[in-house]
PASE-319793 format. One record per residue: residue number from 1; x, y, z of N, C-alpha, C in turn; residue in three letters. Coordinates in pm, whole numbers, plus 50000, padded with zeros to 5 digits. Layout:
BEGIN
NODE  resi    nxx    nyy    nzz   caxx   cayy   cazz    cxx    cyy    czz  resn
NODE   NUM      X      Y      Z      X      Y      Z      X      Y      Z   ala
...
***
This chain:
BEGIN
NODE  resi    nxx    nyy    nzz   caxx   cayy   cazz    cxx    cyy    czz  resn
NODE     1  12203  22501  94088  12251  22527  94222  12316  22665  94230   unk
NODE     2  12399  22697  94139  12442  22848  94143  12346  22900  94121   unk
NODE     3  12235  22910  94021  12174  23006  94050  12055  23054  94143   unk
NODE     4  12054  22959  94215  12001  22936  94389  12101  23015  94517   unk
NODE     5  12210  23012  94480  12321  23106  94524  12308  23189  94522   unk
NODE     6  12287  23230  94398  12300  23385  94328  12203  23464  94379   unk
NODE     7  12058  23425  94357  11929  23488  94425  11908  23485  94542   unk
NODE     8  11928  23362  94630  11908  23338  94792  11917  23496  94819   unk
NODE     9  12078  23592  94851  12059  23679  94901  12033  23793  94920   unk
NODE    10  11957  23817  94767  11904  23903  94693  11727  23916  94741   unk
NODE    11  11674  23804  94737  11571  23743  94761  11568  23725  94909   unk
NODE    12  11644  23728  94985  11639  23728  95156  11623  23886  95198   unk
NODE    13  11721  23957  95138  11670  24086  95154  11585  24181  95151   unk
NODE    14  11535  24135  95020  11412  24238  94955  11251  24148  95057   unk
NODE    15  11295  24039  95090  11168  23979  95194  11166  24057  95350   unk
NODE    16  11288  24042  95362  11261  24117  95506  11267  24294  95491   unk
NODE    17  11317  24342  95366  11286  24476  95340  11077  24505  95368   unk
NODE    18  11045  24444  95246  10897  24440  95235  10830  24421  95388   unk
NODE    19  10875  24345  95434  10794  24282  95587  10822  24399  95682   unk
NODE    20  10971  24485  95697  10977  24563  95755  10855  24679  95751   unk
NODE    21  10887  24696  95585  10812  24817  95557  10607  24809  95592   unk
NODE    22  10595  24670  95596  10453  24643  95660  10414  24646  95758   unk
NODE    23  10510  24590  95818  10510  24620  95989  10521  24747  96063   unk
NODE    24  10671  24813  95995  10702  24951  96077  10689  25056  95992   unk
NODE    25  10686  25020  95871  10643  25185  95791  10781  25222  95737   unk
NODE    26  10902  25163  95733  11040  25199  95717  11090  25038  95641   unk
NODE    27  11218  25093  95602  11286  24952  95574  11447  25011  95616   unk
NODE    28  11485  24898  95747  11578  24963  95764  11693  24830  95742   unk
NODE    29  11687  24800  95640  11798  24702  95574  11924  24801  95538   unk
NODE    30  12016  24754  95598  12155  24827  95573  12221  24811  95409   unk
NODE    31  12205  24958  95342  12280  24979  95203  12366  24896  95135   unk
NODE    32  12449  24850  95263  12560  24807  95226  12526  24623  95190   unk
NODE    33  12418  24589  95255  12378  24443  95249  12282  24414  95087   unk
NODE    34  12228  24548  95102  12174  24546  94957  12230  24534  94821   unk
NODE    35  12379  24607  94877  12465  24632  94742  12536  24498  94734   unk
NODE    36  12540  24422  94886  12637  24318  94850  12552  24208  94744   unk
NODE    37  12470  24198  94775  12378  24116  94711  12306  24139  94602   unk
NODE    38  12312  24249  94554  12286  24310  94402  12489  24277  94313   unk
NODE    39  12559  24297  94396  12676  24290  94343  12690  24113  94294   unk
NODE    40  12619  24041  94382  12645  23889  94362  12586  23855  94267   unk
NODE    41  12446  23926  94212  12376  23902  94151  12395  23965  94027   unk
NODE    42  12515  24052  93994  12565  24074  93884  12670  24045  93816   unk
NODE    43  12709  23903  93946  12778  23849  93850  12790  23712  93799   unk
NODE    44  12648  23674  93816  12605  23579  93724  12659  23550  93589   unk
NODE    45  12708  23660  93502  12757  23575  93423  12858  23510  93416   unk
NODE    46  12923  23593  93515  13066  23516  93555  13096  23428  93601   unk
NODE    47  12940  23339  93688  12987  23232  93747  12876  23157  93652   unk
NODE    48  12821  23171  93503  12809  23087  93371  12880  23063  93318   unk
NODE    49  13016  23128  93279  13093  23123  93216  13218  23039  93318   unk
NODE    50  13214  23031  93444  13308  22961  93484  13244  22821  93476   unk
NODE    51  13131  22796  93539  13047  22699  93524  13021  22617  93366   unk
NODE    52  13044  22658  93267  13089  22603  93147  13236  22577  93135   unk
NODE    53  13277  22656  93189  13432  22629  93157  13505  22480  93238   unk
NODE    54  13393  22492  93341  13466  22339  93435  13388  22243  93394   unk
NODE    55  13248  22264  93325  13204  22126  93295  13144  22109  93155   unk
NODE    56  13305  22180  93028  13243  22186  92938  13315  22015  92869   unk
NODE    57  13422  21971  92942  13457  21849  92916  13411  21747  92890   unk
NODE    58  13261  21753  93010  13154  21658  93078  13057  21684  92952   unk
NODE    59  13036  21777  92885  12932  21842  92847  12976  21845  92645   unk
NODE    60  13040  21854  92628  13110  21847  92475  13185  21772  92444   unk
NODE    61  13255  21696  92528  13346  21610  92518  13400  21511  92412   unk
NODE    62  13386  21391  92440  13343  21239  92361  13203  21260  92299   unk
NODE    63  13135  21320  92324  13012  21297  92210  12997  21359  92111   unk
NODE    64  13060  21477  92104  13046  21548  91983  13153  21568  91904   unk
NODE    65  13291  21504  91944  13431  21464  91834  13483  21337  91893   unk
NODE    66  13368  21241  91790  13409  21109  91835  13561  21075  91760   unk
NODE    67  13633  21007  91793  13795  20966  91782  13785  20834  91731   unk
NODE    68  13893  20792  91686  13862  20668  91569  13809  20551  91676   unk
NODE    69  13846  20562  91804  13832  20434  91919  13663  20417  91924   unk
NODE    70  13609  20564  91872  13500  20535  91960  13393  20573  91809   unk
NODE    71  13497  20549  91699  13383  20569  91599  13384  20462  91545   unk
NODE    72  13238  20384  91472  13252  20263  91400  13311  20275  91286   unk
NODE    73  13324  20115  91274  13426  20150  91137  13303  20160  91026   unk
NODE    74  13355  20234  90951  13284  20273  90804  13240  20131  90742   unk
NODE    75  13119  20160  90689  13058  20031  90633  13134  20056  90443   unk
NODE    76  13158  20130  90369  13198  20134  90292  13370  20094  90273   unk
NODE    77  13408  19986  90183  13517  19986  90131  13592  20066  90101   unk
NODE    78  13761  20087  90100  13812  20232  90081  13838  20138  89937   unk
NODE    79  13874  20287  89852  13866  20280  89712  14029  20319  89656   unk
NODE    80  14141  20228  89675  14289  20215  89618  14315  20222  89780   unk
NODE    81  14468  20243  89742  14547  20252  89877  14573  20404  89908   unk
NODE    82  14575  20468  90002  14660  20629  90013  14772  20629  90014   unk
NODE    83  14836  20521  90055  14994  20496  90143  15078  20463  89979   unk
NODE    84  15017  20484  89868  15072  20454  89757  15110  20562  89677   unk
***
């Protein structure tokens, strides 16, 4: 989904740039709409890195440092006491 964000208005622009330029021979898309949307689109990594950061809980969580609750117990016998 972000990165459907990210391109939409990158990709809206450069369509009606092209269509202009077929139609009228010019592209008169304003600089400033171009840059905004090259600017959004550079900062993709920034919204990967936030985008891991909020769903790295969901994503690394419980499955990859299981905790004694959620690990079986060992099929092997322990061998003396530690607490000794």
């Amino acid at each position: 989904m972000a990165y459907c964000i990210i391109i939409l208005p990158l990709s809206i622009i450069r369509w009606l740039g092209f269509t202009q330029e077929i139609r009228y021979g010019a592209n008169t898309i304003p600089a400033a709409a171009n840059f905004t949307a090259l600017a959004l689109f550079g900062l993709s990594g920034f919204l990967n890195v936030i985008l891991l950061l909020t769903t790295k809980a969901q994503l690394f969580g419980k499955a990859l440092m299981p905790t004694s609750e959620t690990r079986p117990p060992s099929p092997l016998p322990m061998v003396g006491n530690p607490a000794q």
